[in-house]
Every structure is written in structure tokens, then in C-alpha cells.
GUVEX-378170 format. One record per atom (N, C-alpha, C): residue in three letters; atom name; z, x, y. Coordinates in steps of 0.05 Angstrom, whole numbers. Example, Ala and Ser with C-alpha at 12.3 -4.5 7.8 and 13.67 -1.06 7.14 Angstrom:
! GUVEX-378170
<atom rest="Ala" atom="N" pz="156" px="264" py="-114"/>
<atom rest="Ala" atom="CA" pz="156" px="246" py="-90"/>
<atom rest="Ala" atom="C" pz="156" px="264" py="-66"/>
<atom rest="Ser" atom="N" pz="142" px="257" py="-45"/>
<atom rest="Ser" atom="CA" pz="143" px="273" py="-21"/>
<atom rest="Ser" atom="C" pz="157" px="258" py="1"/>
***
This chain:
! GUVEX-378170
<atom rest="Unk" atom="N" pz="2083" px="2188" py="2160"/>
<atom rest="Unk" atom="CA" pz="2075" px="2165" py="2176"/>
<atom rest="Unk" atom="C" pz="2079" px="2171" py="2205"/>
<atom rest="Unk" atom="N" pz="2057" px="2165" py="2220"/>
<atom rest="Unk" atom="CA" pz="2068" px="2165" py="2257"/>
<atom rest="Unk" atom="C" pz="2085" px="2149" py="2258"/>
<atom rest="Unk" atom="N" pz="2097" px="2153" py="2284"/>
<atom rest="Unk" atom="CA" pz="2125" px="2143" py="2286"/>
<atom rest="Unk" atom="C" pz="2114" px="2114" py="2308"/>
<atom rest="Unk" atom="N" pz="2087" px="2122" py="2317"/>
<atom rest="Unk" atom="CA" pz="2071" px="2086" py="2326"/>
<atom rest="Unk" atom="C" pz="2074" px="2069" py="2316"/>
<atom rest="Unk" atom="N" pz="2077" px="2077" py="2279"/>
<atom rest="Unk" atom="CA" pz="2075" px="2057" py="2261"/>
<atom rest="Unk" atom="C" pz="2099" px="2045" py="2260"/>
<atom rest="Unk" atom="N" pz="2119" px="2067" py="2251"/>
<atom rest="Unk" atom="CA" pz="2150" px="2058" py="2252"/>
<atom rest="Unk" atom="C" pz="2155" px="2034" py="2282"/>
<atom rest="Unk" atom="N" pz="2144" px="2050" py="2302"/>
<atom rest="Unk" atom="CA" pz="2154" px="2032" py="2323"/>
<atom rest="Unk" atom="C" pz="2134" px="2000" py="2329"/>
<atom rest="Unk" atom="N" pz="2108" px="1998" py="2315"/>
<atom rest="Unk" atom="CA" pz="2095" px="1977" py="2311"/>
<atom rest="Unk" atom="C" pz="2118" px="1945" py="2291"/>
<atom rest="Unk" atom="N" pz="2121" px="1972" py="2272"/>
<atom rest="Unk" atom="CA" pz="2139" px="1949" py="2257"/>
<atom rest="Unk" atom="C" pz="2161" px="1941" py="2270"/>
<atom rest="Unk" atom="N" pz="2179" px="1963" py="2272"/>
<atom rest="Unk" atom="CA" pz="2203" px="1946" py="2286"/>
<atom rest="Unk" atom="C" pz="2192" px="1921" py="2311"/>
<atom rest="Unk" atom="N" pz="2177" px="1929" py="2329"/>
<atom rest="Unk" atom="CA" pz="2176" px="1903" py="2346"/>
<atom rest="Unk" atom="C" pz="2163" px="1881" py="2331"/>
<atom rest="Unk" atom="N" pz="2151" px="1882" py="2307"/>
<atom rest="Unk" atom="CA" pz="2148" px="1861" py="2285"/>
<atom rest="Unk" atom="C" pz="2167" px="1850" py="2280"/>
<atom rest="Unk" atom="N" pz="2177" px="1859" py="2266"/>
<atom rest="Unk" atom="CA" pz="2205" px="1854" py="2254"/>
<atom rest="Unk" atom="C" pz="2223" px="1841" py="2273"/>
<atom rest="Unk" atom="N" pz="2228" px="1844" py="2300"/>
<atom rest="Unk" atom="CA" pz="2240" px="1842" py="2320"/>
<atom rest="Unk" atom="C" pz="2228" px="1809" py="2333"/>
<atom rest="Unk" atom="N" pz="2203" px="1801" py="2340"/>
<atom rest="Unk" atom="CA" pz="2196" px="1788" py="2329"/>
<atom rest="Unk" atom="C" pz="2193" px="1763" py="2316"/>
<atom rest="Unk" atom="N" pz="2194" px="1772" py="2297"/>
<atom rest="Unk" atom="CA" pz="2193" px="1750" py="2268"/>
<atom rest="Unk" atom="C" pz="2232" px="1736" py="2277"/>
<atom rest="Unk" atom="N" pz="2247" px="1755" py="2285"/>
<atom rest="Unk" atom="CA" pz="2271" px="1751" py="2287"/>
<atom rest="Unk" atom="C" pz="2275" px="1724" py="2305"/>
<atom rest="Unk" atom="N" pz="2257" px="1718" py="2322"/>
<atom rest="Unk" atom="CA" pz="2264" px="1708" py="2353"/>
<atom rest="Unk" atom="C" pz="2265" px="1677" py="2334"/>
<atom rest="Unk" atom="N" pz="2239" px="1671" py="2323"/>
<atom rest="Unk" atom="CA" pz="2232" px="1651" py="2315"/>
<atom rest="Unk" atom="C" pz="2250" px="1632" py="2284"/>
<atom rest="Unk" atom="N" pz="2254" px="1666" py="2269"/>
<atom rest="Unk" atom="CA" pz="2259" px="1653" py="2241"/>
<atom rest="Unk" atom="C" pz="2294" px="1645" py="2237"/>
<atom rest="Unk" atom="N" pz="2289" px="1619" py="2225"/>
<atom rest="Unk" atom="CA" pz="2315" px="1606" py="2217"/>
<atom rest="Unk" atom="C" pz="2332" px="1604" py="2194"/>
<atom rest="Unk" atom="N" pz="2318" px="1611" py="2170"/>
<atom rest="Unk" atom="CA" pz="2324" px="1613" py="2150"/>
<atom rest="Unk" atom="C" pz="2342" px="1637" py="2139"/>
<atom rest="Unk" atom="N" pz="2365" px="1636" py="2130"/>
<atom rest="Unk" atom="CA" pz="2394" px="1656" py="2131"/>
<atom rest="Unk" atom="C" pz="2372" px="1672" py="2113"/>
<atom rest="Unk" atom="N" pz="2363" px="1669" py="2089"/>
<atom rest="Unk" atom="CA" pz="2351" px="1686" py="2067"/>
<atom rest="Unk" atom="C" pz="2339" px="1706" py="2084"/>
<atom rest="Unk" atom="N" pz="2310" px="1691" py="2093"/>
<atom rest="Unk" atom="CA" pz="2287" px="1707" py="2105"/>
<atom rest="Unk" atom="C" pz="2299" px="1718" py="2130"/>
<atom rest="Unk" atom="N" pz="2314" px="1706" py="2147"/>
<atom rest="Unk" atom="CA" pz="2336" px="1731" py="2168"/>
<atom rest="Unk" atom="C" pz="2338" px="1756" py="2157"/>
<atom rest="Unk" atom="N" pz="2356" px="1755" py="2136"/>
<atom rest="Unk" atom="CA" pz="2371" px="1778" py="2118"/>
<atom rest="Unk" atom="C" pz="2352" px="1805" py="2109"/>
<atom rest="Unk" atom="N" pz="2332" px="1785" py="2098"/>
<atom rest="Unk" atom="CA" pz="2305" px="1810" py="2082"/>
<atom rest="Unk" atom="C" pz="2295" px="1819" py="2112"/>
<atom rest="Unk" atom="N" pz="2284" px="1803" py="2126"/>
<atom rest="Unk" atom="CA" pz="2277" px="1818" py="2157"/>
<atom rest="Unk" atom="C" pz="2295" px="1839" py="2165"/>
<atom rest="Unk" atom="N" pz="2316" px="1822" py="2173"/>
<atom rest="Unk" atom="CA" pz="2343" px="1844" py="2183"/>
<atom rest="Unk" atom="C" pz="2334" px="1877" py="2167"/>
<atom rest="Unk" atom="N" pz="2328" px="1869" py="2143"/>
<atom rest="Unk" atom="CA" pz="2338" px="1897" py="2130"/>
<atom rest="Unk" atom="C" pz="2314" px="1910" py="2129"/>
<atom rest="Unk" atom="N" pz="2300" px="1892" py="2136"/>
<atom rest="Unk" atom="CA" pz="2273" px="1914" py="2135"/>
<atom rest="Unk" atom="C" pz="2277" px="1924" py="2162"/>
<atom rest="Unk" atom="N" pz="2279" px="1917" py="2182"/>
<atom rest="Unk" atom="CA" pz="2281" px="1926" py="2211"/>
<atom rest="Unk" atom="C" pz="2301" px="1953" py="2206"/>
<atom rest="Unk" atom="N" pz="2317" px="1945" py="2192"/>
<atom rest="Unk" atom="CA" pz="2347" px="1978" py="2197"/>
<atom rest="Unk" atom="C" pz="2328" px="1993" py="2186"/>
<atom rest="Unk" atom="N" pz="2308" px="1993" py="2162"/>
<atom rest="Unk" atom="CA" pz="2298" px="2013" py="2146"/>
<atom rest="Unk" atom="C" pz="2270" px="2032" py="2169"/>
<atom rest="Unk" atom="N" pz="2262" px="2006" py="2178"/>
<atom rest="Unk" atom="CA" pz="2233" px="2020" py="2196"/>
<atom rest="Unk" atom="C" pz="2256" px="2024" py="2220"/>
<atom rest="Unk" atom="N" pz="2271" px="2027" py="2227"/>
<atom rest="Unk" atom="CA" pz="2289" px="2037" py="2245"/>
<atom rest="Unk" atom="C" pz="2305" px="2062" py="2234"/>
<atom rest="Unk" atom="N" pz="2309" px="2064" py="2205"/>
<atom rest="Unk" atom="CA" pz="2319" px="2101" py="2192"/>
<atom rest="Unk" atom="C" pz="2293" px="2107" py="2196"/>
<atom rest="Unk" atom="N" pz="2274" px="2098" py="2186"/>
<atom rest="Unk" atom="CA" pz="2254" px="2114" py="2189"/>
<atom rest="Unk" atom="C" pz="2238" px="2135" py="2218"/>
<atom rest="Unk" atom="N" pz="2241" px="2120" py="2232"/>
<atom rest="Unk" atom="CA" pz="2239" px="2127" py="2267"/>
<atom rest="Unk" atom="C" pz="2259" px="2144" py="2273"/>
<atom rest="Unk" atom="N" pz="2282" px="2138" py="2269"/>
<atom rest="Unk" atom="CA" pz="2298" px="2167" py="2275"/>
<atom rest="Unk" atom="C" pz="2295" px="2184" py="2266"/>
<atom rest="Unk" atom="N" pz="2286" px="2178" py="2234"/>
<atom rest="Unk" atom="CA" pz="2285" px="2205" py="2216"/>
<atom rest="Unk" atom="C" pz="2251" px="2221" py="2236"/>
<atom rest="Unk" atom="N" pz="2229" px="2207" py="2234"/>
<atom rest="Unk" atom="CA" pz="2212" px="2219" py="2245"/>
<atom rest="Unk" atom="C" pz="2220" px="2235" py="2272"/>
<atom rest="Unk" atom="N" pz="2231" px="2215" py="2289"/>
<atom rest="Unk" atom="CA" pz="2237" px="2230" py="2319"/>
<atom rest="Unk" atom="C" pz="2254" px="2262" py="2319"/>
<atom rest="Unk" atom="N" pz="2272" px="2258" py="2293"/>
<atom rest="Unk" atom="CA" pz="2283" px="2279" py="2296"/>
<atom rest="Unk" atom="C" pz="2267" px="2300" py="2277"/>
<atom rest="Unk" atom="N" pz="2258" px="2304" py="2259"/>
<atom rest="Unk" atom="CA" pz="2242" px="2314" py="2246"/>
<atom rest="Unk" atom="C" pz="2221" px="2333" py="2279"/>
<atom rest="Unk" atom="N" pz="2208" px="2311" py="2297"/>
<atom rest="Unk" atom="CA" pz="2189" px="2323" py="2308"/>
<atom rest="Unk" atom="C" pz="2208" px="2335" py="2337"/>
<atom rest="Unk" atom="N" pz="2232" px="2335" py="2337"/>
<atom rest="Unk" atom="CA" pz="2247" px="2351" py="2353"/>
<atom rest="Unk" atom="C" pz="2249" px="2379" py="2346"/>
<atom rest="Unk" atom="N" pz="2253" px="2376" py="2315"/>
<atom rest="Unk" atom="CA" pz="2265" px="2406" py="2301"/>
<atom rest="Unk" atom="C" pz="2240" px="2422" py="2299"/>
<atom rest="Unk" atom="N" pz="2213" px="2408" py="2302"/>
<atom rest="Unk" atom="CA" pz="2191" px="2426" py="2298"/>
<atom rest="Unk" atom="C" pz="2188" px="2433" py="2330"/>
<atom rest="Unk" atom="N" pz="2194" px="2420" py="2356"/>
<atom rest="Unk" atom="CA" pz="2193" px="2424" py="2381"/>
<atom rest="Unk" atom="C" pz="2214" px="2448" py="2381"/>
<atom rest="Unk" atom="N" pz="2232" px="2451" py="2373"/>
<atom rest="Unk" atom="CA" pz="2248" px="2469" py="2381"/>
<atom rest="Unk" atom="C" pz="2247" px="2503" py="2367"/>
<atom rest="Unk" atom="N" pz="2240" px="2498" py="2337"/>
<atom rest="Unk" atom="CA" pz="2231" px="2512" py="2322"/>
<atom rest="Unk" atom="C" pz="2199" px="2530" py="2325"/>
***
């Protein structure tokens, strides 16, 4: 996946945050945000080790 995508979602996710009130739908957001947020580091660093390599 580009890492546009990863960073598309998180400001989604980010977001959805400002507005939503509900503890449930918080929670599932929250956790999707940490995941498209491993994911972005994992990419960024991934395309370091091929910069350096």
C-alpha cells in the first residue's frame, strides 16, 4: 500500500475523532487510527531500508 493511503486514513480517522461521541464508535476509530498509524511507520521504515540499501 502507498503510504498516501496510510496517511489519507489516519487524517480520516483523526477526523471522525473531532466530531464523534459515542465511547463504542470512539474505541473502534481509536483502534483503527493506531493500526493505519503501525502501518505508516511500518511503510516509512521499510522505504528507508531500501534508501539506504
Amino acid at each position: 500500500m502507498p503510504d498516501w493511503i496510510a496517511r489519507a486514513n489516519i487524517e480520516h480517522f483523526k477526523k471522525l475523532l473531532e466530531t464523534e461521541t459515542d465511547p463504542e464508535r470512539r474505541r473502534v476509530i481509536e483502534r483503527e487510527l493506531a493500526e493505519e498509524e503501525r502501518k505508516l511507520a511500518a511503510l516509512l521504515k521499510k522505504q528507508d531500508v531500501k534508501k539506504e540499501g
